[in-house]
C-alpha positions as semicolon CSV with decimal commas, in nm:
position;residue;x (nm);y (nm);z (nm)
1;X;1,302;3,198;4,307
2;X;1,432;2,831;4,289
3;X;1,075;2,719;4,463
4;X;0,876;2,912;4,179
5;X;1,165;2,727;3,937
6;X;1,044;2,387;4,142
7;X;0,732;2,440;4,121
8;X;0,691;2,533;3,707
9;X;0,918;2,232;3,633
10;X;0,717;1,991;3,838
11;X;0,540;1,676;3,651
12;X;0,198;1,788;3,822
13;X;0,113;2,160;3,770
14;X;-0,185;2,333;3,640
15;X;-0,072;2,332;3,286
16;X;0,028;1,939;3,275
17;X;-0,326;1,784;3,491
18;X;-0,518;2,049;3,187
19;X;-0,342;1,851;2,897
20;X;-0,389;1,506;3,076
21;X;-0,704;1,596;3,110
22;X;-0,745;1,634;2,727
23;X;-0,533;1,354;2,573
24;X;-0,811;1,117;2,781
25;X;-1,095;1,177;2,495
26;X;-0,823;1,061;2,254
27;X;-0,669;0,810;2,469
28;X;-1,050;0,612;2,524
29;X;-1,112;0,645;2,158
30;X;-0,742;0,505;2,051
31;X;-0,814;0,220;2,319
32;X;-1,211;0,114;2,219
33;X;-1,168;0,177;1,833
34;X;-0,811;0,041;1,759
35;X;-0,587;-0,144;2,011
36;X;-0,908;-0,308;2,174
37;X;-0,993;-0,451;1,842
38;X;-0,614;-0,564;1,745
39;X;-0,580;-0,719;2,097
40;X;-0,926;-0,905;1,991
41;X;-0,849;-1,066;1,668
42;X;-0,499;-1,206;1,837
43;X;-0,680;-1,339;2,084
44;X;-0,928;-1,510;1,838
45;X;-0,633;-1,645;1,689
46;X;-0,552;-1,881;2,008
47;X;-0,948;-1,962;2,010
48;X;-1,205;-2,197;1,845
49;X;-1,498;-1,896;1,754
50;X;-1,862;-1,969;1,682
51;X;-2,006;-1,829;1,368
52;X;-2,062;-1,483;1,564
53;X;-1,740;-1,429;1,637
54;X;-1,739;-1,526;1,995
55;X;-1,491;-1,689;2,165
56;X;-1,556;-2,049;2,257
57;X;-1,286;-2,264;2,295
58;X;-0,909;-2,223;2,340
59;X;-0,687;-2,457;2,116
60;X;-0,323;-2,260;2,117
61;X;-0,188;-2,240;1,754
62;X;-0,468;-2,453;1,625
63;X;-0,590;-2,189;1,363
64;X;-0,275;-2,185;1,230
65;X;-0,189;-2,510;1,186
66;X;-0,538;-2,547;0,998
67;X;-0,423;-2,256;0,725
68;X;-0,103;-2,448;0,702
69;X;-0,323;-2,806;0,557
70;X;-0,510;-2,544;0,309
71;X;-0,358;-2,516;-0,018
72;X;-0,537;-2,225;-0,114
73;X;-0,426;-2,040;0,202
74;X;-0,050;-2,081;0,046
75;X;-0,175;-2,006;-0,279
76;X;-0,324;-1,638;-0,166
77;X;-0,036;-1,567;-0,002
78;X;0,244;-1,614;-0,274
79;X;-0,010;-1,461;-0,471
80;X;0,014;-1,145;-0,216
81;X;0,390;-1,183;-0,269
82;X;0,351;-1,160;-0,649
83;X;0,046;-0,852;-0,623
84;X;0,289;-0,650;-0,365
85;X;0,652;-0,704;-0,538
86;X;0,519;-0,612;-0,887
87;X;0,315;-0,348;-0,832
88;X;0,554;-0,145;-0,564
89;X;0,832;-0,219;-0,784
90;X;0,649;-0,073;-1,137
91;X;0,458;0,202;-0,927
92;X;0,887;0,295;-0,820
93;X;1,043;0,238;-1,152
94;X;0,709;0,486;-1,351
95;X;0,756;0,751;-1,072
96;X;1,119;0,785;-1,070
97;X;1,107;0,846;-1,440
98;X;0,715;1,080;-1,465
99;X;0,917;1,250;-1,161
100;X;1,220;1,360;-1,397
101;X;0,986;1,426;-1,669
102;X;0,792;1,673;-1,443
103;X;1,091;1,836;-1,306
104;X;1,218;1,916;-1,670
105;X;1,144;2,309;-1,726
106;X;0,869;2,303;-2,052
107;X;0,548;2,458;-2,182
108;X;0,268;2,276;-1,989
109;X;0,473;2,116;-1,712
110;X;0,153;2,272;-1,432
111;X;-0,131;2,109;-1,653
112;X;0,056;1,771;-1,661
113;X;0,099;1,798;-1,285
114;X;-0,244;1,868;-1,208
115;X;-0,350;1,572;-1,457
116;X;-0,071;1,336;-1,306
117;X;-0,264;1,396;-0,959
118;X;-0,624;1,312;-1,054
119;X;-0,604;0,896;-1,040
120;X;-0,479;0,969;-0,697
121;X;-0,717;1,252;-0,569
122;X;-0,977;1,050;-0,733
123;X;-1,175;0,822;-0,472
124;X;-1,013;0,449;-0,486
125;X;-1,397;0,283;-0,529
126;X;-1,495;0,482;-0,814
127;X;-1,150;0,492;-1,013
128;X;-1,156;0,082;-0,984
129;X;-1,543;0,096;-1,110
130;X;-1,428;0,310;-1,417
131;X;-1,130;0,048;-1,472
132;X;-1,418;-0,185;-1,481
133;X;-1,635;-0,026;-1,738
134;X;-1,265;-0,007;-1,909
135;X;-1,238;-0,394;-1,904
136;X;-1,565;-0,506;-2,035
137;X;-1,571;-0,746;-2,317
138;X;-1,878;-0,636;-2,483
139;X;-1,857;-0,265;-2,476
140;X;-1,537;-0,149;-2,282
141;X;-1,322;0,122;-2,421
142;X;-0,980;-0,136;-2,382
143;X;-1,195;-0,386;-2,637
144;X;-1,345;-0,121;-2,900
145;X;-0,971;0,065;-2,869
146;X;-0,808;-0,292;-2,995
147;X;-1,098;-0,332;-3,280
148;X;-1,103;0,003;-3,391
149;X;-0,691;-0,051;-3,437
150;X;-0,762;-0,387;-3,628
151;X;-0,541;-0,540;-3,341
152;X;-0,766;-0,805;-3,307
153;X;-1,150;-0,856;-3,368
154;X;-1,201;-1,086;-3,119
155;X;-1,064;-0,946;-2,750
156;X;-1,016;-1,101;-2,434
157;X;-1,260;-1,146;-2,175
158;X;-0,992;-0,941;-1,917
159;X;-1,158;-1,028;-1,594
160;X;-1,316;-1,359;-1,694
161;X;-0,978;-1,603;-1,672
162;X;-0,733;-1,576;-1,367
163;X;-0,398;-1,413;-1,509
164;X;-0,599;-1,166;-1,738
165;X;-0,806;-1,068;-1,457
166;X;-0,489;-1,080;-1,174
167;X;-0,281;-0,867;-1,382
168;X;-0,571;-0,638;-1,462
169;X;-0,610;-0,596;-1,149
170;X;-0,239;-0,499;-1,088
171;X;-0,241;-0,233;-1,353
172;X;-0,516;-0,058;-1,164
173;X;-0,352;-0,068;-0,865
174;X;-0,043;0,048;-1,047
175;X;-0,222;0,358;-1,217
176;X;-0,375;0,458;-0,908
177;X;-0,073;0,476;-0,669
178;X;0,211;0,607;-0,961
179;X;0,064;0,932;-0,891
180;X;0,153;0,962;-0,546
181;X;0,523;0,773;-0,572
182;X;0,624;1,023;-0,893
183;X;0,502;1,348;-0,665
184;X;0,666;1,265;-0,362
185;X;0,947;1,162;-0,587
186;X;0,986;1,478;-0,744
187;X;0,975;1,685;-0,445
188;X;1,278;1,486;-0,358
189;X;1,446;1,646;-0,702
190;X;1,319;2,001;-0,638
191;X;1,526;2,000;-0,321
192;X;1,813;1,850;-0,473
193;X;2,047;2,170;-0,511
194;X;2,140;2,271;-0,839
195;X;2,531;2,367;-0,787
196;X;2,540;2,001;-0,759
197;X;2,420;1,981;-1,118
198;X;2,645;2,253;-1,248
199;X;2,947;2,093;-1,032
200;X;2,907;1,774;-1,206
201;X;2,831;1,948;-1,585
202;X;3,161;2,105;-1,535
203;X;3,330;1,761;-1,437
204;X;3,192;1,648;-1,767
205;X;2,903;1,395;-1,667
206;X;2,671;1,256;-1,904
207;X;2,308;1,212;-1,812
208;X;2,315;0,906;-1,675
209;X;2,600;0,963;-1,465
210;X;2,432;1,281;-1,333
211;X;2,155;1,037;-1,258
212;X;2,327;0,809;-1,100
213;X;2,585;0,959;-0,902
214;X;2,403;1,271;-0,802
215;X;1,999;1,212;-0,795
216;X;2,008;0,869;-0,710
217;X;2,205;0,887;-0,379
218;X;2,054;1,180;-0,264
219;X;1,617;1,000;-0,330
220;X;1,783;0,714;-0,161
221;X;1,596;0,728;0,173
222;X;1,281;0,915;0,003
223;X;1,261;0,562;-0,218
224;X;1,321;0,383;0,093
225;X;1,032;0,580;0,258
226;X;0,841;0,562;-0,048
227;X;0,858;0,199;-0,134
228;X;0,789;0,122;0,232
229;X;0,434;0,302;0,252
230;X;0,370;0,160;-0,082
231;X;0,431;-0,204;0,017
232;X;0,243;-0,159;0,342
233;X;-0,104;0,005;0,149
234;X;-0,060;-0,226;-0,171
235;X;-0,021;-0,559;0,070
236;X;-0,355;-0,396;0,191
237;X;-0,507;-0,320;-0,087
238;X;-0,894;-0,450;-0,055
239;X;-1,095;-0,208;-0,260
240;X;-0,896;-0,261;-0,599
241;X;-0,916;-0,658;-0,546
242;X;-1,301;-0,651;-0,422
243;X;-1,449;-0,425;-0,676
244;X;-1,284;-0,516;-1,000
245;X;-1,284;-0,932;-0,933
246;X;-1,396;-1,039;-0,597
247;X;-1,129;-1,233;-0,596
248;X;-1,242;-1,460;-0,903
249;X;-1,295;-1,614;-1,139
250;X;-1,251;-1,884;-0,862
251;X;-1,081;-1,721;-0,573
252;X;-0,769;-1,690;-0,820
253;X;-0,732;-1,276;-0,783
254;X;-0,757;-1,336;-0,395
255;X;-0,495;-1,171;-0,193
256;X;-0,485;-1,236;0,185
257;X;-0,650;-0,879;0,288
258;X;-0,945;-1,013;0,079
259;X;-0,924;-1,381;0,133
260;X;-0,950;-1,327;0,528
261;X;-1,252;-1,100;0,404
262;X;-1,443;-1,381;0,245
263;X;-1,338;-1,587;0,578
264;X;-1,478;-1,394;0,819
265;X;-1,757;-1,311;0,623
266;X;-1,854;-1,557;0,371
267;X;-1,769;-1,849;0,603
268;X;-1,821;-1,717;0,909
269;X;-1,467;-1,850;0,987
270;X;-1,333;-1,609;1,255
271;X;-1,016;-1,826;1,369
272;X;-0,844;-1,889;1,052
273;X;-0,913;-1,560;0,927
274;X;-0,781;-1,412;1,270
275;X;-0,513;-1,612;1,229
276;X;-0,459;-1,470;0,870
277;X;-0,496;-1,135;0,983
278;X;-0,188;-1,190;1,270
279;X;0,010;-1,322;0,970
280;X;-0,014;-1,027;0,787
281;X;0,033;-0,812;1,063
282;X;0,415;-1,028;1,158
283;X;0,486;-1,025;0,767
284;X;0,411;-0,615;0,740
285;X;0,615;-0,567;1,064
286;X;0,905;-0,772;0,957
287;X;0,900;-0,558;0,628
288;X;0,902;-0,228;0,806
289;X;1,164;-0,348;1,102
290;X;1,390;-0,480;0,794
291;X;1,319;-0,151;0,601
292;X;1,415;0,099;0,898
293;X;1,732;-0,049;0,993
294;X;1,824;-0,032;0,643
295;X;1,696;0,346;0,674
296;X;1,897;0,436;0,962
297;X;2,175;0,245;0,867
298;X;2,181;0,469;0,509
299;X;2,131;0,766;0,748
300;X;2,427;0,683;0,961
C-alpha cells in the first residue's frame, strides 16, 4: 500500500510524462512567438541594426543615449504621460458614475446596458474610422450638429491643428474604453450586499455618505484592478492614435507605441525604436509593481 502511495505521488508517472508531453506544443509556441521576440528587441537595444533589422554592431546603451539628444523623443513621451493620465482617469471618473446609474432599479435599465456595451463590443478599427467620419470639417456630423444649433457657422478643422486633433483623439479613446470600466464597475456594486445599505439607511446616511463610506471602500481594489488594465492598454493604445491622426499634423498626436511605429518602420530605425520599446516596457512594469503592492497592501 505505501509503494502504490509512492508510486501515484511520484513527479514521473504516467499521468505527469502525458501532460508534459502536452504543455510542449504550448511551451514552443510561447517561446518562438513571444519571449523569443521580447528577448530580440532588448537585445537590439544594446546593438547598432542595419535597415533590416539585423544586428550589426554592439555599442552598450548607445540607443539610448541617442533618444535622450532628441527632443521629440521627450516630447512623445510626456505626451504619453498626458494621453494615459487623462484618459484612465475620465474613462474611471464616467464609469463609476454610468455604473451607479445602471445599478439604479428603472424602466429600461437592460436596453441601456446592452447600448452601454456596443462602443466596446464594437471592433477598435472601425469605431475610430466612424469617429473620423464624425470629425470631418466639411461634412461630419460634430460640424453640421454645431451649424444646425447656430453654435457657430464656421467649425474647427478637429484633426487638422495639434490640441484639436490630440484631444480628439482622447475622447475616442475615452468613449471606447468607458464601456468596459462602468461594467466591470458595476458588477463590483451588484455584489456589494444590500444589508449594508439598509444598515447604513437606518444610521441615517445621506447619499453621499452611503457612497463614500460603503461603495467606495468596498470597489477599492476593483478600481485598483481596473485603472491598472486601463493604464497598461491606453499607454498601448496604437489603433486609436494611427487611424484617426497618424500621429499628425506633424508628429504632434504621437504617443511612444506609435512613435517607435514610425521608427521602425518609416525610418528603418530599429535601435532607437528598440530602445523605445524597452522604455515602455520598464515604465509599464514600474506602474504595475507600484500598483500591486498598493493592491496587496489594501488587501492586507
Amino acid at each position: 500500500m505505501i509503494d502504490g502511495d509512492r508510486k501515484k505521488g511520484h513527479f514521473w508517472t504516467t499521468e505527469s510524462r502525458l501532460a508534459y508531453v502536452l504543455l510542449i506544443p504550448g511551451t514552443i509556441f510561447l517561446l518562438l512567438f513571444m519571449f523569443y521576440p521580447i528577448f530580440y528587441v532588448f537585445l537590439m537595444s544594446l546593438f547598432k541594426t542595419s535597415k533590416l533589422g539585423k544586428i550589426v554592431e554592439f555599442i552598450g546603451l548607445g540607443n539610448f543615449k541617442y533618444l535622450t539628444k532628441i527632443r521629440d523623443f521627450w516630447d512623445v513621451l510626456g505626451r504619453s504621460f498626458i494621453w494615459t493620465g487623462f484618459a484612465v482617469l475620465v474613462k474611471t471618473l464616467f464609469g463609476i458614475v454610468i455604473a451607479l446609474l445602471l445599478n439604479v432599479d428603472y424602466r429600461g435599465r437592460k436596453v441601456y446596458r446592452t447600448l452601454l456595451i456596443l462602443p466596446w463590443a464594437s471592433s477598435v478599427p472601425i469605431s475610430v474610422m466612424l469617429w473620423q467620419w464624425v470629425y470631418n470639417a466639411d461634412f461630419g456630423l460634430l460640424n453640421q450638429t454645431l451649424k444646425l444649433l447656430h453654435i457657430t457657422q464656421n467649425p474647427p478643422f478637429w484633426l487638422a491643428y495639434p490640441i484639436p486633433a490630440f484631444f480628439a483623439a482622447i475622447w475616442v479613446d475615452i468613449w471606447i474604453g468607458i464601456p468596459f470600466m462602468s461594467l466591470v464597475f458595476l458588477a463590483g456594486l451588484q455584489a456589494i450586499p444590500k444589508d449594508l445599505y439598509e444598515a447604513a439607511v437606518v444610521d441615517g446616511v445621506n447619499a453621499i455618505q452611503k457612497f463614500r463610506f460603503v461603495t467606495l471602500p468596498l470597489l477599492k481594489n476593483l478600481i485598483v484592478i481596473a485603472t491598472l488594465l486601463s493604464i497598461l492598454w491606453t499607454f498601448n493604445d496604437f489603433n486609436t492614435i494611427y487611424i484617426l491622426t497618424k500621429g499628425g499634423p506633424i508628429n504632434t498626436t504621437d504617443i511612444l507605441i506609435t512613435f517607435i511605429y514610425k521608427y521602425s518602420f518609416n525610418f528603418l530605425r530599429f535601435g532607437p525604436a528598440a530602445a523605445m520599446a524597452v522604455i515602455t516596457f520598464v515604465i509599464l512594469l514600474t506602474i504595475s509593481i507600484i500598483y500591486s503592492r498598493f493592491y496587496f497592501k489594501s488587501e492586507e
